[in-house]
N, C-alpha and C positions, 0 to 999 in steps of 0.2 A: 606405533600407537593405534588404540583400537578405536575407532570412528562411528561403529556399530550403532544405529539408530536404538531408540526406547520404545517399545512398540505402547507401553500403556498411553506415554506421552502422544502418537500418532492417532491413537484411539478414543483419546477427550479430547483431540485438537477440531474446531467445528471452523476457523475462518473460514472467512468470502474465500472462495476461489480454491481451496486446498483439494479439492477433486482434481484441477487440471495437474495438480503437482505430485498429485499421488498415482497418477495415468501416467504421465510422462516417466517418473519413476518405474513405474513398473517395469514399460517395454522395455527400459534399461536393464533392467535385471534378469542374471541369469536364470535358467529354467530353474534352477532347487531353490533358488531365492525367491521366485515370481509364487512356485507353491506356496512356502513357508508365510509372505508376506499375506497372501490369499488368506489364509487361515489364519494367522494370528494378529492380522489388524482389519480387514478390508471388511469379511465377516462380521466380527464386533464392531463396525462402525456405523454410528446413526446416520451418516451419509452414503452408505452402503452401494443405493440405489445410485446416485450423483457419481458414485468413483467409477462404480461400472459402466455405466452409460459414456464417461468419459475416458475411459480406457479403449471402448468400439469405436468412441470417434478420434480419436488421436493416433494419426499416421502409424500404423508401428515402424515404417522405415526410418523412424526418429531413433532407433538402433543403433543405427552404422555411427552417432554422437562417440559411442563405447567401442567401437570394433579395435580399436588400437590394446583396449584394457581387457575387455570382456573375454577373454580366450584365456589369461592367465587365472591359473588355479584357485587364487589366494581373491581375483577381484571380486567385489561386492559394492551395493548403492545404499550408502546411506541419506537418508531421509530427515531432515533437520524440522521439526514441529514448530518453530520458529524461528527465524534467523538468527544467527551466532557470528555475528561479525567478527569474531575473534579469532574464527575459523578459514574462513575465507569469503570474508565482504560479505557481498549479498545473497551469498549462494542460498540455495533452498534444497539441493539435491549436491552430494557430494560423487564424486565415482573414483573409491580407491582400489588400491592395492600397493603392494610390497610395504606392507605397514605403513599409507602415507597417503594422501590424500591426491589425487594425479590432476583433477579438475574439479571446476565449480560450475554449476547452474545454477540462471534465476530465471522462474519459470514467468512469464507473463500472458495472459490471459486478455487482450482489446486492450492493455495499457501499458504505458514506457514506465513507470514509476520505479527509478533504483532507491526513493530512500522517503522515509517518513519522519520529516524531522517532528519535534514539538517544537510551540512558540517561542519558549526559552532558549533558542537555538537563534530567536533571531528580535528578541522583546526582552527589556528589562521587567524584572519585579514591579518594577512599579508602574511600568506602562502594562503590565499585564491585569493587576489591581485597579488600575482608573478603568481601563476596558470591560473588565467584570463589572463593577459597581455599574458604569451607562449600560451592560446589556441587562442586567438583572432590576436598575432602578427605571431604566425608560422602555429599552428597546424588544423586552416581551408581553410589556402592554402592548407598545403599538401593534407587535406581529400578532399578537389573538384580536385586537380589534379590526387589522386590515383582511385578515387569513376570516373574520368573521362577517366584514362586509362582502367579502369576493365571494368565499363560498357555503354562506350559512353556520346556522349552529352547531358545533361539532358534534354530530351524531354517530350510530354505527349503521353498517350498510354494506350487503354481501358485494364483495368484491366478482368479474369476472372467472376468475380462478376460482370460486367459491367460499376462499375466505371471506372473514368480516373482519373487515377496516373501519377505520372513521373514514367520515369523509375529506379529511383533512389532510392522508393520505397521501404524501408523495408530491403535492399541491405546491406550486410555487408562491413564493410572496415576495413582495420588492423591497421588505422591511429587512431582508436576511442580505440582498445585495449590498445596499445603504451601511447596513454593521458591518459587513467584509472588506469593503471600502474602504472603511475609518481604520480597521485595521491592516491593511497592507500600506498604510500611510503611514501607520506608526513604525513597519517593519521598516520601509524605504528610508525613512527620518533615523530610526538607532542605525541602519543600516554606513552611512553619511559618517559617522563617530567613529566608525571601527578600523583600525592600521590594516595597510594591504595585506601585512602577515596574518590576522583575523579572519581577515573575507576569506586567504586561500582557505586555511584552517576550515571555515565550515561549508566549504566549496567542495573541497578534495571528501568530505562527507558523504556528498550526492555522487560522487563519482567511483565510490570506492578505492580512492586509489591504494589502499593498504587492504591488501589481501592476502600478508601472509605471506608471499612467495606463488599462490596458486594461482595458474592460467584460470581466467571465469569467461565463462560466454552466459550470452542473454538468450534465451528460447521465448519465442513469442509466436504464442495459437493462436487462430483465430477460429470463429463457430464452427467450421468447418471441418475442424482436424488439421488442418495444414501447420508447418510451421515453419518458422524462421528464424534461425542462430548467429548471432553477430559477437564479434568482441566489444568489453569494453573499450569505452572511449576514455583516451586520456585527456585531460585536462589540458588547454592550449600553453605552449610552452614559453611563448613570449606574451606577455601585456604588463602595462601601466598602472592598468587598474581592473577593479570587477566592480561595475554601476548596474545599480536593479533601477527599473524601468515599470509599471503596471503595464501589461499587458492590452493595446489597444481592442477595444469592442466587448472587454469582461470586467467583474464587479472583484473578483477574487484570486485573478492569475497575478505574477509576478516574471517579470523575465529577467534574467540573469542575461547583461552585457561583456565583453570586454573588445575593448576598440568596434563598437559598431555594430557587430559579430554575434549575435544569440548563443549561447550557449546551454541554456536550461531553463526552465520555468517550474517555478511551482504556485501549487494551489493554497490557498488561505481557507480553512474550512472548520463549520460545526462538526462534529461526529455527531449520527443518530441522530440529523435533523436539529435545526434552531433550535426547538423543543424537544426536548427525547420521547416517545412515548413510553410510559411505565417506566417514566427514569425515576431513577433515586436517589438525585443530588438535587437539593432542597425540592422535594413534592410539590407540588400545589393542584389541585384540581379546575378542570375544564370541561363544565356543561358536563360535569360527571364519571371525566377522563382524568384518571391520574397521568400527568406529567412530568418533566424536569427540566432540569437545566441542562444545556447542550455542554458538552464536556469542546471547551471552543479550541482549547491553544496544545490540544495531549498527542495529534498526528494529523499531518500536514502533509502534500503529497509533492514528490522534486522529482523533475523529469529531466536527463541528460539530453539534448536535442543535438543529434549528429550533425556535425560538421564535415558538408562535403569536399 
């Protein structure tokens, strides 16, 4: 089967962080690929600047990942624009040959994150409907009236970097902790409901454990260029149960139990800020700022936490 990346798809793809995935891809690739890839995506990309600069700082000794593959005629890296679970787990970088796909990578960049669920993964319909209705009928008043007593009227105002922001900017407020709260109490409570075959079910999710048949390792960079390649972790093979816990000293973690034992946590989070800026899910204007509504339950962040 042919594996072959889409270069248009690699060329309108702008995510967070797809420089370090597109560097690490690189060093992987052999010399007539590393050309080709240059020129017919790296070139055309609005991130251009961002890939290369991340391709000088990324070890090339991250090579020797492929030395087993990279010498056979037929091998090549493909580049997945978005992950394809269906392919193998969580990979982001493929590296085949002999018509087949030999390994997986997931490239991580300062974070453990195997899996972004949405809140339907862990919230009924209709607990997700009462939580809309309180963030939309109470809890973005309160945040534009606390976000306006802390730090004035939302204005604009050149940023360090030169940009112009509002000053609202990045800005915390305790009105976003309070609603993530409410909501991980809702997750912990449906959570309570569901038969231990359920919980493996959206357990073995964050773990990948269906990969297809393919070996995957986790690559994680840090600013520096360095990196570090670990396997996945499997899921503990005995327990009783899997009980989520909130996470002590945070408004929006969850931590995934079994006997005692940590196994994972994830984040409960707005995307694009409480308020989106220049969102487009229902408008409304702020001292002159169009904003929106935070898109709240669409990706959520689940981190495997190793067991030593």
């Amino acid at each position: 089967m042919n594996y072959i990346h889409d270069d248009i798809k690699l060329i309108s793809n702008t995510n967070t962080g797809i420089e370090y995935e597109y560097a690490v891809a690189y060093h992987l690739m052999s010399r007539n690929q590393k050309k080709d890839f240059y020129k017919s995506v790296i070139t055309k990309h609005s991130k251009k600047n961002q890939i290369l600069e991340s391709i000088t700082i990324v070890d090339d000794e991250i090579k020797i990942v492929a030395d087993k593959w990279r010498n056979r005629g037929d091998y090549y890296v493909s580049l997945l624009p978005t992950q394809d679970d269906d392919l193998a787990g969580p990979s982001d970088i493929l590296l085949c040959s002999d018509k087949k796909i030999q390994h997986g990578l997931s490239v991580k960049f300062d974070n453990k994150n195997t899996w972004s669920p949405t809140g339907r993964h862990f919230l009924t319909e209709e607990q997700i409907e009462t939580l809309t209705e309180m963030y939309r009928n109470k809890f973005i008043k309160m945040y534009i009236a606390v976000m306006t007593f802390d730090h004035g009227t939302c204005v604009e105002e050149e940023h360090k970097n030169g940009k112009i922001r509002n000053n609202w900017y990045r800005k915390r407020c305790d009105v976003t902790d309070v609603f993530m709260d409410i909501v991980r109490t809702e997750v912990i409570n449906n959570w309570q409901t569901k038969t231990l075959d359920e919980k493996l079910e959206i357990v073995k999710k964050g773990y990948h454990e269906d990969t297809n048949g393919v070996d995957c390792s986790i690559i994680t960079l840090t600013k520096e260029g360095d990196y570090k390649i670990e396997e996945m972790q499997d899921i503990p093979s005995e327990y009783k149960n899997i009980e989520l816990q909130k996470t002590p000293g945070t408004h929006s973690y969850i931590s995934f139990m079994v006997d005692n034992t940590l196994i994972g946590k994830m984040q409960v989070k707005p995307n694009g800020g409480f308020i989106q800026r220049e969102g487009n899910r229902n408008s409304f204007d702020v001292g002159g700022f169009k904003f929106g509504e935070a898109d709240l339950f669409g990706s959520w962040n689940f981190e495997v936490v190793k067991i030593e």
